[in-house]
N, C-alpha and C positions, 0 to 999 in steps of 0.2 A: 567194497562199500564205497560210495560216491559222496563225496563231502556235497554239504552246501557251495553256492558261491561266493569264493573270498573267505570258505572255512579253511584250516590244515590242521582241526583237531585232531592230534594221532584217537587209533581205536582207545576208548573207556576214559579217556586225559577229559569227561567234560567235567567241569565245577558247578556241581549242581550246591544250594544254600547249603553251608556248614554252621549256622549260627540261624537262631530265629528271626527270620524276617532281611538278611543279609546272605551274600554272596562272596565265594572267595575269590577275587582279581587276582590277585598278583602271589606266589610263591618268594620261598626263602632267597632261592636264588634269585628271582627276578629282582627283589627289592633290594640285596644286597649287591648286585652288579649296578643298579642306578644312582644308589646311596653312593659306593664308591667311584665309580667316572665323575659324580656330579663333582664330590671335595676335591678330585685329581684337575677336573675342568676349571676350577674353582681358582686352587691353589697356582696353577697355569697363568690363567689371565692376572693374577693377582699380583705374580713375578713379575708379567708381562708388563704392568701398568709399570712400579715402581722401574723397570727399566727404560720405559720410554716417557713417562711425564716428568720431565725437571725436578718440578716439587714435589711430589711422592719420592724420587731419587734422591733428593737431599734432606727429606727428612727422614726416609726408612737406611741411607746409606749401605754395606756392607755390598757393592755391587757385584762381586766377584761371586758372595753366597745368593743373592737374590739370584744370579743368572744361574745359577749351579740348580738350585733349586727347580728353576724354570724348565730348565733342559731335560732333567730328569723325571720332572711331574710330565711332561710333553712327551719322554717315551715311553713311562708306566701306562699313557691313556689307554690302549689297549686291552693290556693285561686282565682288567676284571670282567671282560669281553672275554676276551679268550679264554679265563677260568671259567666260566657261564655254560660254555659250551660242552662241557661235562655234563651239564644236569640236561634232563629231556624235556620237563617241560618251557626250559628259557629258550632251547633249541625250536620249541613248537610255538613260542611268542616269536620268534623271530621268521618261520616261515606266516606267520600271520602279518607282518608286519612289509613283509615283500610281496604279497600278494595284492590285485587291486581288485575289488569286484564292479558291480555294476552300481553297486548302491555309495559306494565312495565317489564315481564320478557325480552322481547327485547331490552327493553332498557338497560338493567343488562348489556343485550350477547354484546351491542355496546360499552359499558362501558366497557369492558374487550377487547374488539378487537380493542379499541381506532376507534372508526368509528365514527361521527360526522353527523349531520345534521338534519334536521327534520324528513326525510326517514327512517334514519338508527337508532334513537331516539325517537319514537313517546313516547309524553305523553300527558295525562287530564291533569287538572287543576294540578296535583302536580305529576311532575317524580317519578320515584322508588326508585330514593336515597333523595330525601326528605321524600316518606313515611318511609322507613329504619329510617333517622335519628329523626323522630317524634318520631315513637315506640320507638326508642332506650332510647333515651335522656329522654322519659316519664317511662321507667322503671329504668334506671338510679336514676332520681330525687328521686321514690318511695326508691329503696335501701339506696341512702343515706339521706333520714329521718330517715329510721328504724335503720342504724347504727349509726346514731347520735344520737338521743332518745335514745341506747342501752349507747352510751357514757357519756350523758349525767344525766342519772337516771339510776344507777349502777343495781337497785333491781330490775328491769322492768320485766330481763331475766335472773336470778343469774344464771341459765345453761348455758347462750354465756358468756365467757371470754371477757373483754374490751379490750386485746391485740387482738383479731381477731376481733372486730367491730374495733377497729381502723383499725388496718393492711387494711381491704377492704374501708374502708370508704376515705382511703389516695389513694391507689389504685385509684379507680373509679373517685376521684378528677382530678388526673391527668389526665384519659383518659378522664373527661368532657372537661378538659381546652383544649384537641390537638384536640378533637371535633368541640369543639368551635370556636378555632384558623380557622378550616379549612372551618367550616360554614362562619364563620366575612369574610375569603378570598375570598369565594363566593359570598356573597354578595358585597363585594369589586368590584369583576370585573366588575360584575351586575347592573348598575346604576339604569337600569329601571325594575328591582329587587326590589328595593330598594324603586324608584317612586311609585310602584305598594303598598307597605308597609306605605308608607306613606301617599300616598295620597288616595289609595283606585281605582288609574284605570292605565292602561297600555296601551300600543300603537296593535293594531288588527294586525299589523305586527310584531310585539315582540310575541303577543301569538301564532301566525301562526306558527313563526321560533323555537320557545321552547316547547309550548305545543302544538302542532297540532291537539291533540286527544279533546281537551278541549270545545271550541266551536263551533264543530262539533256535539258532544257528548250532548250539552247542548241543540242545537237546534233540534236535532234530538226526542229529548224528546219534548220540545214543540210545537213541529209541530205533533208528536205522541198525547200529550195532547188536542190539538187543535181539532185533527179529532176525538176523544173519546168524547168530547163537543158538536161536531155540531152530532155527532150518538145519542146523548142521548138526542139533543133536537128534531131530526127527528122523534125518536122514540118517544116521546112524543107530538108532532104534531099530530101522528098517532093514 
C-alpha cells in the first residue's frame, strides 16, 4: 500500500473521531513522553539559571545540589524518548515528524509571505515548523549532554579544552531558552493546542482550520487499506 505524501501511517493506526464532533491527536504515550521531557527540560534550565545568574545563585544557594540536580535532569532528557519508543504508535509520530512533504515546503513559502489560512498553510498531523523545531531541539539536547559530560569529566576528551565545551554549551542554552520562550507562546495562544496535549483529542474543526493535510491523509490510507483487504480476500474466495 502507498502512503500519501508526507503520510507514515503504519497499516489501520488511522484516528478516525472517538468522541462526537472530536478527533484523537495524540495517544498515552505521546503525551506522556512530552509532559515528561517538558518538566525534565524545565527543571534543566532552571538549575541552569540559578548557576549562572548571581542573584538567583544567592538567593536559591545550595550550589553543589542545584548543580547535582542540573547534571542529572540534563542526562534523564532522553530517557522518556527512549521509553516512547516501545509503543507503536509514538514510533509512527516520529516517522511523521521526519518526513517532509511537498505541502510543508508551502507552508515555509506562507510563513515567509505572512499568508495565513488553511489554503495558504496546509499541513498533516504536524506543520513544518514544528517538524524544524523537533529535529532542532533533539539535536540541541544531544550537544549539550556531550558538552556537559566534556565539563563535567575533564579526562573524557583531554583534546577539547573545557573553555570551548563551556563557551557552546552556554551558547546553546540561551538559544534553548528563546526557543522555548517562543514554543510556551505558541502554545499560549493555542488553547486547543494545548487540550489536544492534554487530553489526547481535538475539535475536527480545529484540525480542518490548522492541519488540513492530516485527516485527509489518514483516511485516504484507510480507505486505500480497506480496498487491499477486501482484494485479498476476493482473491482468496477465488
Amino acid at each position: 500500500m502507498r502512503s500519501t505524501d508526507g503520510s507514515t501511517t503504519p497499516t489501520g493506526a488511522m484516528k478516525r473521531p472517538e468522541r462526537s464532533g472530536r478527533v484523537r491527536r495524540f495517544g498515552r504515550a505521546e503525551r506522556m513522553v512530552h509532559r515528561a521531557t517538558g518538566w525534565l527540560m524545565l527543571l534543566c534550565l532552571a538549575g541552569a539559571a540559578c548557576l549562572y545568574l548571581t542573584p538567583l545563585a544567592e538567593l536559591v544557594g545550595r550550589r553543589h545540589l542545584v548543580a547535582t540536580v542540573h547534571e542529572w535532569s540534563g542526562i534523564c532528557l532522553p530517557v522518556p524518548l527512549l521509553l516512547g519508543l516501545l509503543s507503536a504508535d509514538f514510533r509512527a509520530e516520529l516517522r511523521r515528524l521526519n518526513r517532509f512533504a511537498d505541502y510543508d515546503r508551502q507552508w515555509l513559502r506562507a510563513v515567509r509571505g505572512r499568508r495565513t489560512g488553511p489554503r495558504a498553510r496546509p499541513a498533516g498531523k504536524f506543520n513544518a515548523g514544528q517538524k524544524i523545531y523537533a529535529g532542532w531541539i533533539a539535536g540541541a539536547v544531544l550537544v549539550m549532554m556531550f558538552t556537559g559530560l566534556l565539563m563535567w569529566c575533564m579526562g573524557f576528551l583531554p583534546y577539547i579544552s573545557r573553555t570551548s565545551a563551556i563557551f557552546v554549551h552556554d551558547c546553546l542554552a540561551w538559544a534553548i531558552t528563546v526557543v522555548l520562550i517562543g514554543h510556551l507562546r505558541k502554545a499560549y495562544q493555542d488553547p486547543e493546542a494545548r487540550l489536544g496535549m492534554r487530553t489526547g483529542y481535538v475539535s475536527e474543526s480545529w484540525a480542518a482550520r490548522h492541519h488540513s493535510r492530516w485527516l485527509g491523509e489518514d483516511r485516504t490510507d484507510a480507505d486505500a487499506d480497506a480496498d487491499a483487504d477486501a482484494d485479498a480476500a476476493r482473491t482468496d474466495d477465488v
